[in-house]
DRENDO-1510 file (C-alpha; in Angstrom, 1 decimal, always signed):
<recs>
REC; n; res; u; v; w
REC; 1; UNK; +0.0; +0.0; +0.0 .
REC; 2; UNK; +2.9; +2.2; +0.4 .
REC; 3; UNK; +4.5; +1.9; -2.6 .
REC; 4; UNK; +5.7; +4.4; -4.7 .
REC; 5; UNK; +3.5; +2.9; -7.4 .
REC; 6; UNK; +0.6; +3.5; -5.5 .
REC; 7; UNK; -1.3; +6.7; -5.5 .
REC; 8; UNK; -2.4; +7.9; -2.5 .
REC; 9; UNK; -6.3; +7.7; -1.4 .
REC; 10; UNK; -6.6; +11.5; -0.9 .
REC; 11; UNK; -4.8; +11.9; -4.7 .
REC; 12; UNK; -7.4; +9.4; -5.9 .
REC; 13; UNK; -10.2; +11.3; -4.5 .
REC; 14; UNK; -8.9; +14.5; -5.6 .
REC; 15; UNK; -8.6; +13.7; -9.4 .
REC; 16; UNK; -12.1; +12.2; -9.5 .
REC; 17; UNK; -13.7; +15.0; -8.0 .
REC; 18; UNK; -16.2; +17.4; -9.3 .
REC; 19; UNK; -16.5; +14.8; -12.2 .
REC; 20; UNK; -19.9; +13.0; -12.5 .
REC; 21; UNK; -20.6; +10.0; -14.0 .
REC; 22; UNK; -20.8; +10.4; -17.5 .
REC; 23; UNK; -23.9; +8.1; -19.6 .
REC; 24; UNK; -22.4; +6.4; -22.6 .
REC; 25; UNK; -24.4; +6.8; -25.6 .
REC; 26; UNK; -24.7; +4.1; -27.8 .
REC; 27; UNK; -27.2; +4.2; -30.5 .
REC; 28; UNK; -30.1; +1.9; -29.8 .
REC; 29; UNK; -30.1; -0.2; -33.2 .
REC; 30; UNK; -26.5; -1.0; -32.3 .
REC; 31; UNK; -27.5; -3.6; -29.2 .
REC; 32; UNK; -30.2; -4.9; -30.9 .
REC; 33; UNK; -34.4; -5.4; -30.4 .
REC; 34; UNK; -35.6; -5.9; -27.1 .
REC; 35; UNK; -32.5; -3.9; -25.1 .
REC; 36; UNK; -31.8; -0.7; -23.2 .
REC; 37; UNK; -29.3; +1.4; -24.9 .
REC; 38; UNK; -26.7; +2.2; -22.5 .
REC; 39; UNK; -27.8; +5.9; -22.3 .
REC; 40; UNK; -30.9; +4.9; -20.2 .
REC; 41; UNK; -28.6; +2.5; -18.1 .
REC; 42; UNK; -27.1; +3.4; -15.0 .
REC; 43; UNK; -23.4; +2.0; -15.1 .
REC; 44; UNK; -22.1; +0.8; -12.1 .
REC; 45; UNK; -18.7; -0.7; -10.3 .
REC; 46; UNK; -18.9; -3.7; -8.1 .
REC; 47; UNK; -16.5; -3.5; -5.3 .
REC; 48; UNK; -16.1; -6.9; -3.3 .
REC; 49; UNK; -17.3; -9.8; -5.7 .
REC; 50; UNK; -17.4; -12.6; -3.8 .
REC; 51; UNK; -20.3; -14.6; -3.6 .
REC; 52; UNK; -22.2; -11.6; -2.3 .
REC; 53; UNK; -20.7; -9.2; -4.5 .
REC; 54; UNK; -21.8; -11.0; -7.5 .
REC; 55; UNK; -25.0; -11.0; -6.6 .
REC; 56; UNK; -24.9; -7.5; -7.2 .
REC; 57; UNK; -24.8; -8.0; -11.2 .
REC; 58; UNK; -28.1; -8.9; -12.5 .
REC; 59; UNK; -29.9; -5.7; -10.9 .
REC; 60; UNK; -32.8; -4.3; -14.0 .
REC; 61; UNK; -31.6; -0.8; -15.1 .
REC; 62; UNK; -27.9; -1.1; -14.4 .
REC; 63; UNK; -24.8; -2.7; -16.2 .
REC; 64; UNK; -21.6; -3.3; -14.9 .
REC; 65; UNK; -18.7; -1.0; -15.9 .
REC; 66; UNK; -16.0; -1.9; -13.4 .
REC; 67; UNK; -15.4; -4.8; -10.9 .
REC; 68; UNK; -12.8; -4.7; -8.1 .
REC; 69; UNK; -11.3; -7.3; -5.8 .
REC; 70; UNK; -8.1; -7.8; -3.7 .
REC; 71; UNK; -8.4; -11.7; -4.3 .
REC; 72; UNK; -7.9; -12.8; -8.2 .
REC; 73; UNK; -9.9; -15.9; -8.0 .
REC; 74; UNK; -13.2; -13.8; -7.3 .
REC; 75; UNK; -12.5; -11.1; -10.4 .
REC; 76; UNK; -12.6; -14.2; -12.3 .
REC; 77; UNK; -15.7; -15.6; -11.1 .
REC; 78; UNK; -17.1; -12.7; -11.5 .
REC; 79; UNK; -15.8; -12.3; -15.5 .
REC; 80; UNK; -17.1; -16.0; -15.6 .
REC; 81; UNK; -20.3; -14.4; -14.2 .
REC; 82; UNK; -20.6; -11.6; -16.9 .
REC; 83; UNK; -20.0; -13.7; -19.5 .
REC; 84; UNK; -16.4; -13.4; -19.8 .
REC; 85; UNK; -16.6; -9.4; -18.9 .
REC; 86; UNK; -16.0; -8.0; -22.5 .
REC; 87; UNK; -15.6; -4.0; -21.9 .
REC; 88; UNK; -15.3; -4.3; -17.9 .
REC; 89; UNK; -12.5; -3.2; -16.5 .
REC; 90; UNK; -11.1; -5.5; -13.6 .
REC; 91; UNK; -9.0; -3.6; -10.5 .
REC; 92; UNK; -7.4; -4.4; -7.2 .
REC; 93; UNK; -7.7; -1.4; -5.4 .
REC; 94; UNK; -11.1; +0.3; -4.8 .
REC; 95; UNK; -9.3; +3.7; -5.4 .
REC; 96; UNK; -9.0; +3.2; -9.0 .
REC; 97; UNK; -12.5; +2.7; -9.2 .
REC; 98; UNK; -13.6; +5.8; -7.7 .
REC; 99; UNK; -11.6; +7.9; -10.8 .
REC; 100; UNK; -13.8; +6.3; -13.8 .
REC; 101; UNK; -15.6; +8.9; -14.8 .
REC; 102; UNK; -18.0; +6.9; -16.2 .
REC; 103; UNK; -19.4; +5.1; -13.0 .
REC; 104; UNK; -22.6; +6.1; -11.4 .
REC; 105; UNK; -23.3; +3.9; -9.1 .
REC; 106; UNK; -20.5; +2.0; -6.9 .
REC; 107; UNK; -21.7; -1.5; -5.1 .
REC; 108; UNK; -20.1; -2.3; -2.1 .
REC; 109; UNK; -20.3; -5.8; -1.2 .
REC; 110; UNK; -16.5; -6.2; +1.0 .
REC; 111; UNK; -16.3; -7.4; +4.3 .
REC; 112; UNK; -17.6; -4.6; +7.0 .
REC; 113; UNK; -14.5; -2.9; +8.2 .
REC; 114; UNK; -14.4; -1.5; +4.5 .
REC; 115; UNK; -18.2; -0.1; +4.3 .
REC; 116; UNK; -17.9; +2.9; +5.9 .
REC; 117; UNK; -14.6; +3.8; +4.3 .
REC; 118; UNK; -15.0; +2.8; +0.2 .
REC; 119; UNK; -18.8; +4.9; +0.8 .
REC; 120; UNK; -16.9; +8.1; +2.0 .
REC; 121; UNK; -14.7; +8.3; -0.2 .
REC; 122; UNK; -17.3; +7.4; -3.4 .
REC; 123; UNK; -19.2; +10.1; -1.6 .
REC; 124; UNK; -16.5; +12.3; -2.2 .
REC; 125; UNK; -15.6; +11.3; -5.9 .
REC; 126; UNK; -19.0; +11.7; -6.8 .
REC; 127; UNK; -20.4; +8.8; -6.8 .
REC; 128; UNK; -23.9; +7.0; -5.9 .
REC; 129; UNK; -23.7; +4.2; -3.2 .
REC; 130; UNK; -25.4; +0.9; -2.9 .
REC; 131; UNK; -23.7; -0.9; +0.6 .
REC; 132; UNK; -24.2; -4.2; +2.3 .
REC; 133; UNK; -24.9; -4.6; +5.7 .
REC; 134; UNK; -24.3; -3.4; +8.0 .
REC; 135; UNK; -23.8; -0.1; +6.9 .
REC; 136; UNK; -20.6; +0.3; +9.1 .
REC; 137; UNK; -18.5; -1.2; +11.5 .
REC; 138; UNK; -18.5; +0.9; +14.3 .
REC; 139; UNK; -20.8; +4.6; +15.0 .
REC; 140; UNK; -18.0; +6.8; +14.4 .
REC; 141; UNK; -17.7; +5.4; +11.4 .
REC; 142; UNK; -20.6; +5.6; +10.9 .
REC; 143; UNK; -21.7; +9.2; +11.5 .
REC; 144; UNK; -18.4; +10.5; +8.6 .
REC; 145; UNK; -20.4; +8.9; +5.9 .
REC; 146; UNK; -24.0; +10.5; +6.7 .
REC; 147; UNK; -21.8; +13.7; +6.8 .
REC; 148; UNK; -20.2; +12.4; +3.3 .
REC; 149; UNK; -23.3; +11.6; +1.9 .
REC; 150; UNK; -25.1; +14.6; +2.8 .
REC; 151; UNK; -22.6; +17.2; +2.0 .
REC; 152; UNK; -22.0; +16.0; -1.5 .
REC; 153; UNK; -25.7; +15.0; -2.0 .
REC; 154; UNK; -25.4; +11.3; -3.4 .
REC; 155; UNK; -27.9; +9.0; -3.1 .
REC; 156; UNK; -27.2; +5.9; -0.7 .
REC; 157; UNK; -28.9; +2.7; -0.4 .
REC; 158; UNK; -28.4; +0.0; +2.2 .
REC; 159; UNK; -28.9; -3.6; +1.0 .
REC; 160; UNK; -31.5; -4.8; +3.7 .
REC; 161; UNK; -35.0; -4.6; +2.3 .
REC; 162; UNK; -38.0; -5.6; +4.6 .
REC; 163; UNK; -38.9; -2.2; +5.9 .
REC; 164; UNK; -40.9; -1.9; +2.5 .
REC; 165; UNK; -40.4; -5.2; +0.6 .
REC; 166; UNK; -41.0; -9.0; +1.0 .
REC; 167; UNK; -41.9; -11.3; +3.5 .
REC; 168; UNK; -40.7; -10.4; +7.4 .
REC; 169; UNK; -39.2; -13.4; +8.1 .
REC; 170; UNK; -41.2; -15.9; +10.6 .
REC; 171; UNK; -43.7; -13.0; +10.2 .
REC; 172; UNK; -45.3; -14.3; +7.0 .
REC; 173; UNK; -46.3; -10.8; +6.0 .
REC; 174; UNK; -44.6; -7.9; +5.2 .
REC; 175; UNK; -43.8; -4.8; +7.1 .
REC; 176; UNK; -46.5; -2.8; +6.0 .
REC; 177; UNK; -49.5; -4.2; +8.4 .
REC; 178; UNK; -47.2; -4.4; +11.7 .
REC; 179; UNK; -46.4; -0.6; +10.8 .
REC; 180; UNK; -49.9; +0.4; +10.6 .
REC; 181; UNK; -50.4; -1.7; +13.6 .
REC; 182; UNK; -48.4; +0.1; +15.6 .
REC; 183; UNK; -49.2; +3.3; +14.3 .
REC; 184; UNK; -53.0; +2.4; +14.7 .
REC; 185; UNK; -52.8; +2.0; +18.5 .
REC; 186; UNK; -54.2; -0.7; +19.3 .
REC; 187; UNK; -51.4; -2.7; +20.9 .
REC; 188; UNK; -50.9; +0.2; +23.3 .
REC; 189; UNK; -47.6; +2.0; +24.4 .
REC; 190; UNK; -44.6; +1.4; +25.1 .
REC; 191; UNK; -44.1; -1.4; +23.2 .
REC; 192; UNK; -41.6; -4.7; +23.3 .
REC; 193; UNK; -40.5; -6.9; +20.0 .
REC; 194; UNK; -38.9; -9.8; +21.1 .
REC; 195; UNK; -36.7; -11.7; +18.6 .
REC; 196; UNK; -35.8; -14.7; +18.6 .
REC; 197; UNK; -36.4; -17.8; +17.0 .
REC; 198; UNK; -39.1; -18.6; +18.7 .
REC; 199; UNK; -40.4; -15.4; +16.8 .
REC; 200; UNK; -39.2; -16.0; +13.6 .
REC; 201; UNK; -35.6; -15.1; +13.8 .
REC; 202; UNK; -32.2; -17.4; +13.7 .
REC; 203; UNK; -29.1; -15.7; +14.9 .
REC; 204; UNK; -26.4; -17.9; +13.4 .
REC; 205; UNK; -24.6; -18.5; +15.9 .
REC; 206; UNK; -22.3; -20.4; +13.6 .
REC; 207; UNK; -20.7; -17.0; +13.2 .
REC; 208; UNK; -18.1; -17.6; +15.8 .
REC; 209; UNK; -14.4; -16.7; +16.0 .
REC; 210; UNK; -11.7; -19.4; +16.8 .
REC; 211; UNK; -9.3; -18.6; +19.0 .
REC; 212; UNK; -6.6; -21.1; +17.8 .
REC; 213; UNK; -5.7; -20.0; +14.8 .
REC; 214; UNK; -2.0; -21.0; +13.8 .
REC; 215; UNK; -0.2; -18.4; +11.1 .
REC; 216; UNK; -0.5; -19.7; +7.8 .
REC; 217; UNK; +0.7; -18.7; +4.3 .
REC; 218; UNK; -0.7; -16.4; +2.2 .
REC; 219; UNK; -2.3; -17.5; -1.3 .
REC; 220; UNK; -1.0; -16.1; -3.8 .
REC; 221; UNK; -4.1; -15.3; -5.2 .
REC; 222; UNK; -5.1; -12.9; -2.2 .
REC; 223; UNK; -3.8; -9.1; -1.3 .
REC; 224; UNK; -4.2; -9.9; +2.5 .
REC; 225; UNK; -2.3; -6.6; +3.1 .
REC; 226; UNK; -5.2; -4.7; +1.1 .
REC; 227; UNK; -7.6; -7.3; +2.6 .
REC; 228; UNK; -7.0; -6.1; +6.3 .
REC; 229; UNK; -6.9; -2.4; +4.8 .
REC; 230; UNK; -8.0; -0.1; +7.9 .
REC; 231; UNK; -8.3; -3.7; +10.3 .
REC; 232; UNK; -5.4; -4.3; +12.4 .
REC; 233; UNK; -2.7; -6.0; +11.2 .
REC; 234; UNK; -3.1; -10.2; +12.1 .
REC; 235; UNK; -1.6; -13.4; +10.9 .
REC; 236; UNK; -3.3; -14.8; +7.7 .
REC; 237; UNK; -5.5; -17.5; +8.6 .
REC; 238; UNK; -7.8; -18.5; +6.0 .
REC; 239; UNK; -10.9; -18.4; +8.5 .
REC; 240; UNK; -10.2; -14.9; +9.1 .
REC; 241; UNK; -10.9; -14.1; +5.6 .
REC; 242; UNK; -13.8; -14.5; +2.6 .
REC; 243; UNK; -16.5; -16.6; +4.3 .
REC; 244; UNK; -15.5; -16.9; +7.6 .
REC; 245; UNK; -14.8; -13.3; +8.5 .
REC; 246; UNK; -17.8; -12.5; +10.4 .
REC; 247; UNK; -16.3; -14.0; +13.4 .
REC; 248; UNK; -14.0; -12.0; +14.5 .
REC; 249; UNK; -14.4; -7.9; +16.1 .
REC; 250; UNK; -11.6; -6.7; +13.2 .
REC; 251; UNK; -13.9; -7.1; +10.6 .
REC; 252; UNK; -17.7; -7.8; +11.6 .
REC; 253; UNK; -19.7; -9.0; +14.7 .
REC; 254; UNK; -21.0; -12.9; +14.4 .
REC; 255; UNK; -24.9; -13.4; +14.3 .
REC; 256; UNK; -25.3; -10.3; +15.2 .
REC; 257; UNK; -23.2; -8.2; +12.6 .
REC; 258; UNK; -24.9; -10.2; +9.9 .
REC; 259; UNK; -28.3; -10.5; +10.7 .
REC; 260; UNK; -29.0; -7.4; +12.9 .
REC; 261; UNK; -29.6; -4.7; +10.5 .
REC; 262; UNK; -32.4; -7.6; +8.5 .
REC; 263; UNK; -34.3; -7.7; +11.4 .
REC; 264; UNK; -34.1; -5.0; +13.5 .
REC; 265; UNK; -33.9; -2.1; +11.1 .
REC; 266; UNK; -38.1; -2.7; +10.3 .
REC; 267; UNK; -38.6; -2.4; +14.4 .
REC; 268; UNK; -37.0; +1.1; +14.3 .
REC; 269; UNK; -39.3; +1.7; +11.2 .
REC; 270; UNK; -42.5; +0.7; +12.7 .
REC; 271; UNK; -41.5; +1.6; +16.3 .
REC; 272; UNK; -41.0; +5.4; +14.6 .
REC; 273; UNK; -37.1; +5.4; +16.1 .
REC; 274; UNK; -36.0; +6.5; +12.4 .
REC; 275; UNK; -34.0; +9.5; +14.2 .
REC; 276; UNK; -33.0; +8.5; +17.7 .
REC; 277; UNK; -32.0; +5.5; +19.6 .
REC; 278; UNK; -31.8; +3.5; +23.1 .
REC; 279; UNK; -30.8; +5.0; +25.7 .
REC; 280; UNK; -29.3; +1.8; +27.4 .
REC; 281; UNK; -28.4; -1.8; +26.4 .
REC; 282; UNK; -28.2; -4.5; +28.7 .
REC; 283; UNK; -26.3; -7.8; +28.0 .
REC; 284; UNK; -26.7; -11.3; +29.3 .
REC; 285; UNK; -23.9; -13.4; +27.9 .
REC; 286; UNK; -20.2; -15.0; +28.1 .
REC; 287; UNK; -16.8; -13.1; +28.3 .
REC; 288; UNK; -16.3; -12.2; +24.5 .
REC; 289; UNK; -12.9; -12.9; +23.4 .
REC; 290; UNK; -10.6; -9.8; +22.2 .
REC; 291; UNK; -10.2; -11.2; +18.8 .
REC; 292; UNK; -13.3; -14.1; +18.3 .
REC; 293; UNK; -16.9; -13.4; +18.5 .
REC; 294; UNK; -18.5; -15.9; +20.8 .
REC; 295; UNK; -22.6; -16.0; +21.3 .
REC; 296; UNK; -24.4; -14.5; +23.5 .
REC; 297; UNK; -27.9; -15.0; +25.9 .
REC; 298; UNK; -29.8; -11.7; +25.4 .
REC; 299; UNK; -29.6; -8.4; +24.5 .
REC; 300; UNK; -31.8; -5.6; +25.6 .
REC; 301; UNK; -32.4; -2.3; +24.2 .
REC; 302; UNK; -34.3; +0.5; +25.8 .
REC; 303; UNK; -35.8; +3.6; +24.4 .
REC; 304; UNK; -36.5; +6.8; +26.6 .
REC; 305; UNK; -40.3; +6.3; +26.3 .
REC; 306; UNK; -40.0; +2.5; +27.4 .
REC; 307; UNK; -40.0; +0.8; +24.1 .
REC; 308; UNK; -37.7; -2.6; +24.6 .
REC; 309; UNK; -36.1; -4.6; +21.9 .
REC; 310; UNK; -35.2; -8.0; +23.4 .
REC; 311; UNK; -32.6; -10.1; +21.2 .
REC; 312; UNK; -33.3; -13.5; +23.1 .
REC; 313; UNK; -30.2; -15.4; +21.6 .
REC; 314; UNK; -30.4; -18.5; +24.2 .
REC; 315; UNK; -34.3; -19.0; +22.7 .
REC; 316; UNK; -35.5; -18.7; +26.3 .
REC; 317; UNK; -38.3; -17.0; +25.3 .
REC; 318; UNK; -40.5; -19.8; +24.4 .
REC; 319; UNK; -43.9; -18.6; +24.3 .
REC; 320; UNK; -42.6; -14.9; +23.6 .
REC; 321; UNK; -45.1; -12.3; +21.3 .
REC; 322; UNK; -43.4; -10.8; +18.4 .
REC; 323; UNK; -44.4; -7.3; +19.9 .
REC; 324; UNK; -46.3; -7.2; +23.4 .
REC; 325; UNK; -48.1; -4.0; +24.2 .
REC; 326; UNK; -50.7; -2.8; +27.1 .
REC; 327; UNK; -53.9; -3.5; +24.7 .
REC; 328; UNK; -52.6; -6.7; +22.8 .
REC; 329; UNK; -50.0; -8.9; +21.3 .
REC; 330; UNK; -48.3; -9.8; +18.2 .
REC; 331; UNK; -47.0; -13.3; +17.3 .
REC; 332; UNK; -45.0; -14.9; +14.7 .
REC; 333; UNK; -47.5; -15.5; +11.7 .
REC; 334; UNK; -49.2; -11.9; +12.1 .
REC; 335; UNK; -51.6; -14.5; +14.6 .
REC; 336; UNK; -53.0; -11.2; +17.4 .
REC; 337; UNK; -54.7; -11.2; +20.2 .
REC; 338; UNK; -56.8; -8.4; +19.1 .
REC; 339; UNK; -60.2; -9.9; +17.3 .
REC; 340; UNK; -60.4; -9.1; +13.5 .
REC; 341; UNK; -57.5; -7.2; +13.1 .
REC; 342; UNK; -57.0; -7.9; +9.4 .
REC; 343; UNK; -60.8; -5.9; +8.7 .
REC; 344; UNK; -59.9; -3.2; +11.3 .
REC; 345; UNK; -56.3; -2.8; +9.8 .
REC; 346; UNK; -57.7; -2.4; +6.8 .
REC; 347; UNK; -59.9; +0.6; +7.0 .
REC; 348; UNK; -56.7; +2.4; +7.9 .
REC; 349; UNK; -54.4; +4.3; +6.2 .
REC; 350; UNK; -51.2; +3.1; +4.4 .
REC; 351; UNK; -48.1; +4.6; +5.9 .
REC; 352; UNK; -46.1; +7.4; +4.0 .
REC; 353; UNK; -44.9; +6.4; +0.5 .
REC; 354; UNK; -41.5; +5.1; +0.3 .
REC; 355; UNK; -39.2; +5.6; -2.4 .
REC; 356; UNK; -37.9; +2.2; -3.5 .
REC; 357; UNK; -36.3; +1.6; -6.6 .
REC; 358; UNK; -32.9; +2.7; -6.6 .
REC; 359; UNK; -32.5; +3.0; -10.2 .
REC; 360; UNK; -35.6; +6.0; -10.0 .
REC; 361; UNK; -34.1; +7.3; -7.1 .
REC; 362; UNK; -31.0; +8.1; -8.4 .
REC; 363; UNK; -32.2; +9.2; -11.5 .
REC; 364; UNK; -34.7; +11.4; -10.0 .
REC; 365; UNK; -31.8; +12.6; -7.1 .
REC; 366; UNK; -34.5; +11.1; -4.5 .
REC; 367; UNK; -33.9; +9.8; -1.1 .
REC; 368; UNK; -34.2; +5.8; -1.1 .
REC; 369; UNK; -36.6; +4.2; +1.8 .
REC; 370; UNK; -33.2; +3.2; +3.7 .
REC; 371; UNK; -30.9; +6.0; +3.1 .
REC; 372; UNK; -27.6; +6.8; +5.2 .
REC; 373; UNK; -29.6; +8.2; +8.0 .
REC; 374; UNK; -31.9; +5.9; +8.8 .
REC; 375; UNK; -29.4; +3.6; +8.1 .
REC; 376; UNK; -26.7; +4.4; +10.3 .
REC; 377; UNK; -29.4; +4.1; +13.3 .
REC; 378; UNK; -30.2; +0.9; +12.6 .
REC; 379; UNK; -26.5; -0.4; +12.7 .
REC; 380; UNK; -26.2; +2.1; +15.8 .
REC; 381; UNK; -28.1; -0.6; +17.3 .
REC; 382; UNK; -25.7; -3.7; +16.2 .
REC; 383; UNK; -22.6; -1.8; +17.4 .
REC; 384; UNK; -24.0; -0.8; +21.1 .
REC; 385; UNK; -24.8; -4.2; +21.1 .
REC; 386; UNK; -21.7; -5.2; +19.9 .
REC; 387; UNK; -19.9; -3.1; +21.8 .
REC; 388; UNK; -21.7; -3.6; +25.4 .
REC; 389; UNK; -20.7; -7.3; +24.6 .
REC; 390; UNK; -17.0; -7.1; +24.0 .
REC; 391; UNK; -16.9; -4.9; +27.2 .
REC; 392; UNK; -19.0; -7.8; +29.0 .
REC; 393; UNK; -21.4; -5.2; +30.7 .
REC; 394; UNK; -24.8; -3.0; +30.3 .
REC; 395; UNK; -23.9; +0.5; +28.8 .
REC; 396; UNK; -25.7; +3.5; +28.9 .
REC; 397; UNK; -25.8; +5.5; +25.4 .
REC; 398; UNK; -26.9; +9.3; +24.5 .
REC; 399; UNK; -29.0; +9.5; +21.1 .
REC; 400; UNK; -28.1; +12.7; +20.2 .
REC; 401; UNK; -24.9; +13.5; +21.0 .
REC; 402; UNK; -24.1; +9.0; +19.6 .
REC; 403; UNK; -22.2; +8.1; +22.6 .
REC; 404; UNK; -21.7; +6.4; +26.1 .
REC; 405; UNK; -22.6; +8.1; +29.3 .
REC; 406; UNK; -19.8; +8.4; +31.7 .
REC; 407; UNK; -18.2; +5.4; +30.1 .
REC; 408; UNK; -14.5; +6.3; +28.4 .
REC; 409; UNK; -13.7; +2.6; +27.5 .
REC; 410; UNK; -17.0; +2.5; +25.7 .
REC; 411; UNK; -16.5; +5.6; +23.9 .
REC; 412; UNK; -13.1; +4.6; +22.4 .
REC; 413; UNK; -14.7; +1.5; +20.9 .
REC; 414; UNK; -17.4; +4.1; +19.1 .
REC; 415; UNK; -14.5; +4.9; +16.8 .
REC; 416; UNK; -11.5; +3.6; +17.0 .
REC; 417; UNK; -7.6; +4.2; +15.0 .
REC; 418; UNK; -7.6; +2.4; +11.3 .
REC; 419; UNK; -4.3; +1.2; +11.1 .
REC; 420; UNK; -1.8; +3.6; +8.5 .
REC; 421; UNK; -2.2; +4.7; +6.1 .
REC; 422; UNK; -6.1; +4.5; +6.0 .
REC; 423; UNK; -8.5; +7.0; +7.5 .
REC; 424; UNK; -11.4; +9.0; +7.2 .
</recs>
C-alpha cells in the first residue's frame, strides 16, 4: 500500500472530484431489439465480488462497468459471471475505481471494516452508493459517511429490504401491516418486540471466532495486506478471511453483525425510532474474546419512552409475542390477540410512501426508503450491542450526541484508530 507505485487515497479522490458519471451513448439499433441502450442505463462498479458481490450484477436498469477485488480468483468468477466481462475493466484497489468517470453507481459488497470507508470516499468522488450490511462497522464510522453523503448529496442505499419489501421473516407478512399496527394504536404503548427464534428469527450462531488459529501462508491469489486495509494488522488465517470473516471484532460481529440490521432495522421503522435510539443496552452473555466473537444470551435495548427490543439469543423466550403492548400482542405469523385485526387494519391508512427503486431514485436525485440516515441508526443498534458485549457489561448511550454516558472505554470503541495509512 505504500508503494511508490501506488497513488495515495486522498490523490485518488482528488482527481475524481467534481467529475460526474458520464452516460455512454450508444445508439439503440447498435445492441439490438428488445434492449436498453446504454444511455438509459445506470453503469455501475462492483467492489467486493465474492459470492455476495456478484449478486450484485443482475440488478434491472444497471450494467456493470467496473469490478474490483483484492483476491484474483473472485475477479474471475465474477468475469465467468458476466459472460467473460468483455468492456469491464477488472481492479485491485477500490481507489482506481472511484476515478472512472463513467461510473454512477458503486456497489459495495467487501467485508464490513471496508463499508464505511469505500462509501466516504465514493461520496466524495461523486459517486452514488449501494452498501451491504451493515452499513458500518462501528458509530464513528458511521456518523463520517452520513456527513459524506449529505454534504456532496449522493444518493445511498443499504442492502437490507423488509422495511418496504418482502416477507418479514417468521412474520409471514410484510412490514406494511405491523407498521400500521403500531401506528394504529391498538397494541398500546410502550411497546416490546422480542426476537428470537421462537419469533421467527435465527441468529447464526455459527458465526463464531476461533481462538486457535495458527499463522498460515498467504495465497498467492489474495492481497491480504489490502484485505485487512483499515483492520489491524493479524496473521493470515484463511478463517479470518472471505466466508469466515464474520467472526472476528476486526472485521464484523457474528450473528449479530450479519443478521441485525435484516431484522431490527423494520422495528426502528415501525416503532417510529428512524432519528433516535436506546438509551441503554443490557447484556446477558459469556466473556467475549478480544479477537473471536462468541454468542451470546440476550440483548436488551431501551428507548426513553420505554420501548424494549429483546434479542433473546439462548431462545428462552419460548412462548414470547413478536411485539407485546398494554392492549394486545403480536406473534409470529401476524396471529393477534386483538379480534379481527385484518378488517380493522384495513380501513386504515397506508403509511407514508417510500421511495424504492434505486435506479428512480437516483435518476430522480430522490432519497431511497433506507438511506444513510436511517441507516446508520439501525446499525447504531448492532454496534452498542456489539460493543456492550465485547466490554461484558450494560452500557448506557446518549442519542443525540451518539455516545456512552460516563463510560470512556466504551467511547473509544465508538470509533477507533484504522491502522496507517487508511483514515477518514
Amino acid at each position: 500500500m505504500k508503494s511508490a507505485q501506488n497513488p495515495s487515497r486522498r490523490q485518488f479522490i482528488k482527481s475524481s472530484m467534481g467529475t460526474l458519471a458520464a452516460f455512454t451513448i450508444v445508439p439503440r439499433h447498435v445492441l439490438g431489439k428488445g434492449y436498453l441502450p446504454p444511455s438509459d442505463m445506470l453503469t455501475k462498479a462492483i467492489v467486493g465480488v465474492g459470492g455476495m458481490g456478484r449478486g450484485h450484477i443482475p440488478y434491472a436498469g444497471t450494467r456493470v462497468g467496473a469490478i474490483c477485488d483484492v483476491d484474483t480468483r473472485h475477479l474471475q468468477l465474477a468475469l465467468n459471471a458476466l459472460n467473460g466481462g468483455e468492456g469491464v475493466k477488472t481492479f485491485r484497489d477500490y481507489r482506481e475505481v472511484l476515478a472512472l468517470p463513467e461510473i454512477d453507481i458503486v456497489h459495495i459488497a467487501t467485508p464490513p471494516h471496508w463499508h464505511g470507508l469505500i462509501a466516504a470516499d465514493a461520496a466524495r468522488a461523486g459517486k452514488d452508493i449501494w452498501c451491504e450490511k451493515p452499513m458500518t462497522r462501528t458509530i464513528g464510522e458511521g456518523k463520517r459517511l452520513v456527513e459524506a453523503v449529505q454534504q456532496h448529496g449522493r444518493i445511498f442505499r443499504l442492502n437490507t429490504w423488509f422495511r418496504f419489501s418482502e416477507n418479514f421473516y417468521g412474520m409471514n407478512t410484510p412490514v406494511k401491516p405491523i407498521k400500521k399496527l403500531v401506528e394504529s394504536g391498538m397494541l398500546g404503548w410502550p411497546l416490546k418486540v422480542t426476537v428470537s427464534r421462537h419469533t421467527g428469527f435465527d441468529w447464526k450462531f455459527y458465526w463464531v471466532g476461533k481462538t486457535d488459529l495458527e499463522p498460515q501462508p498467504v495465497p498467492v491469489e489474495l492481497d491480504y495486506d489490502r484485505w485487512l486495509g483499515p483492520a489491524p494488522f493479524k496473521p493470515y488465517h484463511p478463517h479470518r478471511v472471505h466466508t469466515t470473516f464474520r467472526g472476528y471484532w476486526d472485521y464484523d460481529g457474528g450473528g449479530l453483525g450479519d443478521m441485525g440490521q435484516h431484522y431490527l432495522d423494520p422495528i426502528q421503522y415501525f416503532l417510529g425510532k428512524d432519528d433516535t435510539s436506546p438509551v441503554t443496552v443490557e447484556i446477558d452473555a459469556p466473556q467475549q474474546h478480544t479477537d473471536a466473537v462468541g454468542t451470546w444470551r440476550k440483548i436488551t435495548y431501551t428507548y426513553a419512552d420505554g420501548c424494549q427490543i429483546v434479542l433473546d439469543g439462548a431462545g428462552t423466550e419460548t412462548k414470547a409475542a413478536y411485539i407485546e403492548g398494554p392492549g394486545g400482542k403480536l406473534y409470529s405469523g401476524f396471529r393477534c390477540t386483538i379480534p379481527d385485526i385484518e378488517r380493522k387494519l384495513a380501513a386504515l391508512p397506508d403509511p407514508e410512501p417510500q421511495v424504492t427503486d434505486f435506479v428512480e431514485a437516483v435518476k430522480n436525485r430522490q432519497k431511497f426508503a433506507l438511506n444513510e440516515a436511517n441507516g446508520h441508526r439501525s446499525c447504531t443498534l448492532v454496534n452498542i450491542g456489539k460493543i456492550a458485549l465485547e466490554l461484558g457489561r450494560n452500557l448506557k448511550f446518549d442519542p443525540v450526541r451518539q455516545e456512552f454516558v460516563n463510560d470512556e472505554a466504551a467511547n473509544r470503541l465508538l470509533d477507533p484508530p484504522m491502522r496507517e495509512p487508511w483514515s477518514f
